[in-house]
N, C-alpha and C positions, 0 to 999 in steps of 0.2 A: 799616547804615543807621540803625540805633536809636544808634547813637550820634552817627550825625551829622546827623540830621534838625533837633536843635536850631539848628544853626551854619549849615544849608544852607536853612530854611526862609526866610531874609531873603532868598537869591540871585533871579535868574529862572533860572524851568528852561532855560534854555542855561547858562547858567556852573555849576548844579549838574552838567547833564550832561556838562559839559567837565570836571569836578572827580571824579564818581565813575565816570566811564568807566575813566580812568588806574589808578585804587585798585584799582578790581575788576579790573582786568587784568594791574598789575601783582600783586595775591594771589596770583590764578589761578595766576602765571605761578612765582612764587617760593615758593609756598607748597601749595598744593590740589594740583596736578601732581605735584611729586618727593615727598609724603604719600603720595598716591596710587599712586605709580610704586613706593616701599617698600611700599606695603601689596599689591598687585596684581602687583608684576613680574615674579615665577615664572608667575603665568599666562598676563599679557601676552606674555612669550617664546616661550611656545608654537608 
């Protein structure tokens, strides 16, 4: 968000919120998870 607060504070909060929904989701999804899943997965299986 610190990086895109500069480029996002011209929008209205609905287009920001249509712009960083996707981002953090698609992170979440491609990124934080399968980290996660390698750092936790011995557990998780349990």
């Amino acid at each position: 968000m610190a990086l895109a607060a500069p480029l996002l504070d011209r929008l209205p909060p609905a287009a920001r919120f249509a712009i960083i929904v996707p981002v953090m989701v698609a992170l979440m999804l491609w990124v934080v998870v399968p980290l996660l899943h390698r750092v936790f997965g011995s557990w998780l299986a349990r």
